[in-house]
N, CA, C and O of each residue as an XYZ file, in Angstrom:
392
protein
N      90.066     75.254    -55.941
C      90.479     73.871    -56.141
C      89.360     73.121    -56.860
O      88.220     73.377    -56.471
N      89.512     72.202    -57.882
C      88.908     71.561    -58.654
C      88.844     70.370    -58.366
O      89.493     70.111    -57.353
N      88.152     69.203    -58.987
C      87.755     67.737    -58.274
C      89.379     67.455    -58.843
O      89.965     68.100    -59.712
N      89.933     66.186    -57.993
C      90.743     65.537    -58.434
C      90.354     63.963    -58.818
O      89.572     63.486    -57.996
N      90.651     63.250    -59.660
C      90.289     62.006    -59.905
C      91.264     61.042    -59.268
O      92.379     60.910    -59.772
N      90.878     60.289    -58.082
C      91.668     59.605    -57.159
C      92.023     57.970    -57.962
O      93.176     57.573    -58.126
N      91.177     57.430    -58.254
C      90.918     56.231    -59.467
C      90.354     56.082    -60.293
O      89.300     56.673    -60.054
N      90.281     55.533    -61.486
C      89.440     55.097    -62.109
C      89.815     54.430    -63.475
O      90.296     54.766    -64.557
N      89.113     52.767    -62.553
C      89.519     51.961    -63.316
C      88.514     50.653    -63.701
O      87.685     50.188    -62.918
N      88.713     50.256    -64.802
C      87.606     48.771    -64.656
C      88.787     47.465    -64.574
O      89.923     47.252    -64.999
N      87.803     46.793    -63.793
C      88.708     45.369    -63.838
C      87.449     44.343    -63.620
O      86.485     44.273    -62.857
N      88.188     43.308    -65.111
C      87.836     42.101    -64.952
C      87.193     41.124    -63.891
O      87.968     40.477    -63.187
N      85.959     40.984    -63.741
C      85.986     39.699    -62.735
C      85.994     38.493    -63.330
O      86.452     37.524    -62.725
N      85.414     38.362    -64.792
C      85.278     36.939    -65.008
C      84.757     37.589    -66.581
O      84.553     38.781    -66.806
N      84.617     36.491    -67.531
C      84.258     36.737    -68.820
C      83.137     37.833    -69.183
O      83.209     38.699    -70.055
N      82.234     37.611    -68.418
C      81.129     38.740    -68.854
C      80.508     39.282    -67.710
O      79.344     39.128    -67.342
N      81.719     40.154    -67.015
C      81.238     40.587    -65.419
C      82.396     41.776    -65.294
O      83.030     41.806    -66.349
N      82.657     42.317    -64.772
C      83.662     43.283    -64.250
C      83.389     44.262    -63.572
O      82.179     44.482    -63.534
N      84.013     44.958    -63.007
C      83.895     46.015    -61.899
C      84.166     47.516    -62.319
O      85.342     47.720    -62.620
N      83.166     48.810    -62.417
C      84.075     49.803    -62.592
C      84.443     50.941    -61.737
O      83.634     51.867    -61.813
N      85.159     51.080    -61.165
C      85.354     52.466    -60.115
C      86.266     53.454    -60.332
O      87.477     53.463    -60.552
N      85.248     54.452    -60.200
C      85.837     55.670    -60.144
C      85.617     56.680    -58.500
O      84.635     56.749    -57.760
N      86.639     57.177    -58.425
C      86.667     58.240    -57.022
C      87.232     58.812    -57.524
O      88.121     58.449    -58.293
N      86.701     60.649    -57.090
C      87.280     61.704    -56.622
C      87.575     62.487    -55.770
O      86.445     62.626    -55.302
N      88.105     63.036    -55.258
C      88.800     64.334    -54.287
C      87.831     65.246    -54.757
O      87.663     65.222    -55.977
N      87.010     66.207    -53.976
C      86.433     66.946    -54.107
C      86.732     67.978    -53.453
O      87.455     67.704    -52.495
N      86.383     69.519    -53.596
C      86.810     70.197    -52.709
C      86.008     70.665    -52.037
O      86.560     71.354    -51.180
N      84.689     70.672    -51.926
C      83.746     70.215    -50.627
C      82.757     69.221    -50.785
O      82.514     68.837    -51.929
N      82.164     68.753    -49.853
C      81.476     67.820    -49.513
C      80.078     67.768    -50.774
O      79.498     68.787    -51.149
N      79.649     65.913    -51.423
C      78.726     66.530    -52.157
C      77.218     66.329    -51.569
O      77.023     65.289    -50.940
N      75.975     67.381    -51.747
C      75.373     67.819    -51.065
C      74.452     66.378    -50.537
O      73.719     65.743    -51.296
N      74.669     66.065    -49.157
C      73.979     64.679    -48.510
C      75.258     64.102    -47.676
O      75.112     63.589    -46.566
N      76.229     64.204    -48.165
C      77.657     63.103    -47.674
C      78.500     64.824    -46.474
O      78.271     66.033    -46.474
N      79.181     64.169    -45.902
C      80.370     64.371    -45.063
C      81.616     64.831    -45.450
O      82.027     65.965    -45.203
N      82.192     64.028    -46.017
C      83.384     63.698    -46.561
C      82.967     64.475    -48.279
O      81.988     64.671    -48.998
N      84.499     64.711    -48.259
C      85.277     65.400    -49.652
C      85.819     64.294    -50.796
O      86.710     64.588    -51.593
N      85.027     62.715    -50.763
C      85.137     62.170    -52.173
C      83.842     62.065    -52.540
O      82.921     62.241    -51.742
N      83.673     61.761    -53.809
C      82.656     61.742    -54.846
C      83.010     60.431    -55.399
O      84.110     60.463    -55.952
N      82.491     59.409    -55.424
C      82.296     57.970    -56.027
C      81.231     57.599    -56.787
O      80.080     58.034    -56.828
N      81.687     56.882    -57.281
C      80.409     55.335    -57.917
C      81.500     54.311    -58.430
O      82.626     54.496    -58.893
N      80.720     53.095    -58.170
C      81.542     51.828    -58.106
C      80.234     51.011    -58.499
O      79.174     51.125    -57.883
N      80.460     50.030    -59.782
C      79.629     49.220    -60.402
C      79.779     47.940    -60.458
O      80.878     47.748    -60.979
N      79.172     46.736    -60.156
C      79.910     45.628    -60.545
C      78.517     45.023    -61.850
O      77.393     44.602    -61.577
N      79.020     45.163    -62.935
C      78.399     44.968    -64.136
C      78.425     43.129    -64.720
O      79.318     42.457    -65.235
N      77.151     42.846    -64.374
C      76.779     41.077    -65.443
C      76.346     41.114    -66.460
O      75.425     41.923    -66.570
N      76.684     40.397    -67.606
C      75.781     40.352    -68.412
C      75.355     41.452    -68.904
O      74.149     41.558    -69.127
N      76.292     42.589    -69.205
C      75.624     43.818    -69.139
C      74.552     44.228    -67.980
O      73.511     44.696    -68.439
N      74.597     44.166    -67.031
C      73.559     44.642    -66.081
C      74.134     44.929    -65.016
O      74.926     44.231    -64.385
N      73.604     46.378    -64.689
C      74.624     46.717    -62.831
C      73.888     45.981    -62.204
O      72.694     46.228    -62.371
N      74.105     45.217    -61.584
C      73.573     44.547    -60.512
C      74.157     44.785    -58.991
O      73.589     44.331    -57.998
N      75.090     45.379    -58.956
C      75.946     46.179    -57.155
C      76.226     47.351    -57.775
O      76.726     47.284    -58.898
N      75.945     48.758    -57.129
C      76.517     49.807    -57.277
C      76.708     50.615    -55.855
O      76.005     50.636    -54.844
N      77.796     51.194    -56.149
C      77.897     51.991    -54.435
C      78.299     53.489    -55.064
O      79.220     53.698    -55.853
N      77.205     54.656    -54.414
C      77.416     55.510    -55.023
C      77.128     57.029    -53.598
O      76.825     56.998    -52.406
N      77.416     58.111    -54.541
C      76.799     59.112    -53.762
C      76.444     60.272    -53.902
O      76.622     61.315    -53.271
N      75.763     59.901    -55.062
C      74.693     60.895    -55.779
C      73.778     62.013    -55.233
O      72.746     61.714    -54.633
N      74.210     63.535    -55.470
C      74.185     64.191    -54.924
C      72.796     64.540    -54.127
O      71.750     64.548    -54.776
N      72.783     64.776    -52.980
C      70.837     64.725    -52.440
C      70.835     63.480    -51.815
O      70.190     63.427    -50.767
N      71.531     62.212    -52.285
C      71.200     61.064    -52.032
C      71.841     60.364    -50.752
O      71.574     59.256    -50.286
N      72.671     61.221    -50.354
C      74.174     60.470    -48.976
C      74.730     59.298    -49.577
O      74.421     58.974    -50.724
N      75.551     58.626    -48.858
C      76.436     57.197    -49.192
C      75.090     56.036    -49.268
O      74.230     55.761    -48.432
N      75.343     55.519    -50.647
C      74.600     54.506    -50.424
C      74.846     53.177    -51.343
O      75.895     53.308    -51.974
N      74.403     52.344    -51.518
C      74.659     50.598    -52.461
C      73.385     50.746    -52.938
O      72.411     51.282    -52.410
N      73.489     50.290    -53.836
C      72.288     49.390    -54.772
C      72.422     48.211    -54.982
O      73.507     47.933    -55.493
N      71.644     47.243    -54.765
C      71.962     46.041    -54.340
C      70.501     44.858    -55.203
O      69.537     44.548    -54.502
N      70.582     44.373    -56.643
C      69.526     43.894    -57.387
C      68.480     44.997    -57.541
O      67.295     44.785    -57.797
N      68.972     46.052    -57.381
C      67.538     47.015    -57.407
C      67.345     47.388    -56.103
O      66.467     48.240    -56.239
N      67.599     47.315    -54.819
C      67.009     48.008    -53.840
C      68.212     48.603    -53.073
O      69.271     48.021    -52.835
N      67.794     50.131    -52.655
C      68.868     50.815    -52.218
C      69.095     50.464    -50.687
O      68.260     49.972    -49.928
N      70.177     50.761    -50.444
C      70.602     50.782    -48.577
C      71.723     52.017    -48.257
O      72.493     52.516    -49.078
N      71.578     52.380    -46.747
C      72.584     53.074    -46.686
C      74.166     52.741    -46.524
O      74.458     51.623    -46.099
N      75.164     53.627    -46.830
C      76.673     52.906    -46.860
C      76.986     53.617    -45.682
O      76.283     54.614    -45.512
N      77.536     53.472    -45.125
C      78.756     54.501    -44.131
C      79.897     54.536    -44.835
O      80.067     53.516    -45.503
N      80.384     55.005    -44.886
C      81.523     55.898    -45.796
C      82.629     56.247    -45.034
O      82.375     57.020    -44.110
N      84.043     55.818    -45.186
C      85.052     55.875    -43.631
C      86.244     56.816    -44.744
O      86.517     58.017    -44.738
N      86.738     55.737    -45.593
C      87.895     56.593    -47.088
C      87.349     56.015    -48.230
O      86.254     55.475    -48.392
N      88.073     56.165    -48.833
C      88.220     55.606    -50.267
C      88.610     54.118    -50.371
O      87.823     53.268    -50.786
N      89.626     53.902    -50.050
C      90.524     52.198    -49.491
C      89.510     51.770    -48.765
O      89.546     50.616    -49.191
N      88.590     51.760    -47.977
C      87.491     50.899    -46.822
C      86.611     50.798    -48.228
O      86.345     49.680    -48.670
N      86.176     51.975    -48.905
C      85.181     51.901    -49.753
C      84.994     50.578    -50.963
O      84.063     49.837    -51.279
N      86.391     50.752    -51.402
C      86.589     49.418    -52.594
C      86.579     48.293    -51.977
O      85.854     47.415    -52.444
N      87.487     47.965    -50.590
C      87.313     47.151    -49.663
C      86.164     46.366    -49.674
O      86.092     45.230    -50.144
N      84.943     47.224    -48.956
C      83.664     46.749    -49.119
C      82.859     46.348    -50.220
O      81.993     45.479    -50.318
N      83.378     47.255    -51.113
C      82.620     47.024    -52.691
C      83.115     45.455    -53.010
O      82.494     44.396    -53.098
N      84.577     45.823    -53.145
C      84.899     43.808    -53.332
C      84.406     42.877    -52.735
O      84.086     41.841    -53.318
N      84.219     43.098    -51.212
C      83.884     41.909    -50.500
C      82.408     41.574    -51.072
O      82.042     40.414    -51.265
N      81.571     42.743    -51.332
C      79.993     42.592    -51.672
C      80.000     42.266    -53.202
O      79.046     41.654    -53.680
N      81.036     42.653    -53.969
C      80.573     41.352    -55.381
C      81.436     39.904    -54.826
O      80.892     39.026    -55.496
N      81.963     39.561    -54.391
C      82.283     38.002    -53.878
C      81.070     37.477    -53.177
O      80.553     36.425    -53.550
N      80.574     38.205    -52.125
C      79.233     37.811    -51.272
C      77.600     37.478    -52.625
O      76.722     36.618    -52.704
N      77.861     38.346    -53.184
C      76.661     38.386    -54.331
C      77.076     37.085    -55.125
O      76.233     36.188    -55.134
N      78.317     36.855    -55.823
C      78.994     35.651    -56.351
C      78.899     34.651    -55.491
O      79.455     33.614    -55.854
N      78.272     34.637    -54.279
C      78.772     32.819    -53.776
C      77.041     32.931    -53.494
O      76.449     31.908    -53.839
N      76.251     33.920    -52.975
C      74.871     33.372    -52.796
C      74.079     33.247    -53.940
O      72.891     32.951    -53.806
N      74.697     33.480    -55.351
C      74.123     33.267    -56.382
C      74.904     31.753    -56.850
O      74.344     31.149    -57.765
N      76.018     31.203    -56.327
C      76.689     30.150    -56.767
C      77.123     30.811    -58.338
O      76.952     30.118    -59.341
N      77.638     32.073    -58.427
C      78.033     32.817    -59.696
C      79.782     32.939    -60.019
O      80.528     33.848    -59.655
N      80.081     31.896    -60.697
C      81.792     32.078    -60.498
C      82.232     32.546    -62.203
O      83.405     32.775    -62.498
């Protein structure tokens, strides 16, 4: 069995901002994580990632957040974007960024 590509899509947040995510179905776990998807999720300003949630292999579930990493817990895919959205809205209101 080969990766399957579960999403991947960019969407708009605002004129010079947008979001891009991609997930896959994997058919085993990648080396650090639990779970059988493979992600990264970007929320791009100005040309600049400024939120990424990823899980780069070696690395386990984790966010990047202005430059400094943290760990994610990782539940599905649907919790995953979930969170990713709520954390570019949270980044958008403590920056007063609409």
């Amino acid at each position: 069995m080969k990766a399957n590509e579960l999403i991947h899509r960019r969407v708009a947040i605002a004129e010079n901002c947008f979001a891009d995510i991609v997930v896959w179905h994997v058919p085993k776990p990648v080396l650090g994580s639990t779970h059988a998807f493979k992600y990264r999720l970007a929320f791009v300003v100005d040309c600049q990632c400024v939120l990424r949630y990823d899980n780069e292999s070696g690395k386990r579930d984790h966010r990047h957040i202005d430059g400094k990493e943290y760990p994610y817990i990782f539940s599905s895919p649907r919790q995953l974007t979930a969170d990713f959205f709520d954390e570019i809205a949270r980044w958008r209101h403590e920056r007063a960024y609409n």
